[in-house]
N, C-alpha and C positions, 0 to 999 in steps of 0.2 A: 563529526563535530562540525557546525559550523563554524566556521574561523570569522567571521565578522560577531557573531553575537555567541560563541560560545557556548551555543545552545546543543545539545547531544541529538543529533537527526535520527542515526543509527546505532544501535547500540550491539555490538558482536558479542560471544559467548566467553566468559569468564574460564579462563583454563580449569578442567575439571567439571564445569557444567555438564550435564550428559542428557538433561530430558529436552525431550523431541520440540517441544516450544521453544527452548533456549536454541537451539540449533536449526530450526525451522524460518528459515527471510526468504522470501518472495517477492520477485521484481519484474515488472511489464512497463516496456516503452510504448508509447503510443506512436498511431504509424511514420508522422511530420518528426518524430524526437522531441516535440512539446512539454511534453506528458512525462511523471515517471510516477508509477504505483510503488510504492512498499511496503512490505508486509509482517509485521516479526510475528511468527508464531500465532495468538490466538490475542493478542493484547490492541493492537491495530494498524490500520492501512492509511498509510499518508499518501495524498497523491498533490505531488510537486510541480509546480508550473515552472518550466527549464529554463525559459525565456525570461522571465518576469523574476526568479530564483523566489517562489513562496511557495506556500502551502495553502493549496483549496481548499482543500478537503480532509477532514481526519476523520476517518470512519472505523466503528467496534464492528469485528467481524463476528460472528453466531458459533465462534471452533475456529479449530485450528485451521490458516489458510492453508492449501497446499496446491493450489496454482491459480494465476489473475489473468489477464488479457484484457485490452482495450479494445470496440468494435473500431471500423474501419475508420471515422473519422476523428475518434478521442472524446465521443462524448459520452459515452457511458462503461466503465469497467464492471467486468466481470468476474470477480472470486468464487473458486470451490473451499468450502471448510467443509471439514470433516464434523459433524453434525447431524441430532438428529430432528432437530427444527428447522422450518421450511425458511427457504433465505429470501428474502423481499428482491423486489430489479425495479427496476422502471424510473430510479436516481442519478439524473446527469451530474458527471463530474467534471463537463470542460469546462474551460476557462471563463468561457461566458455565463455559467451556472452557478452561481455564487449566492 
């Protein structure tokens, strides 16, 4: 939660939840600590500017993610979902890509 506006960032699994999306978050630091990807499940990928404390970017993943990474400089991440539609690349998400 954020504590200044109360907004739910993250949302963790409800005791008793049990399917694989409830239970599925995915997190990639970018290399400077700038950056932070999230990812619940198959619903979407928030990537956080650390410094700045927003949100660049919110992006709908294709499936369920099940692992992200940022390349070396933070300007483009990279999700696998489980899927069987081809996944688009070539969308920066640093800071300067807005």
């Amino acid at each position: 939660m954020d504590t200044e506006s109360e907004d739910t960032v993250l949302r963790f699994p409800e005791e008793g939840e049990e399917s694989a999306e409830a239970m599925n978050y995915q997190v990639a630091f970018s290399q400077d600590g700038s950056l932070v990807a999230i990812a619940e499940g198959s619903e979407s990928v928030l990537v956080y500017d650390l410094e700045e404390d927003e949100v660049l970017h919110e992006l709908t993943p294709r499936g369920l993610v099940n692992g992200m990474t940022f390349d070396r400089d933070g300007t483009y991440l990279f999700a696998g979902a489980a899927t069987e539609r081809p996944a688009r690349s070539g969308v920066p998400v640093g800071p300067g890509d807005r």
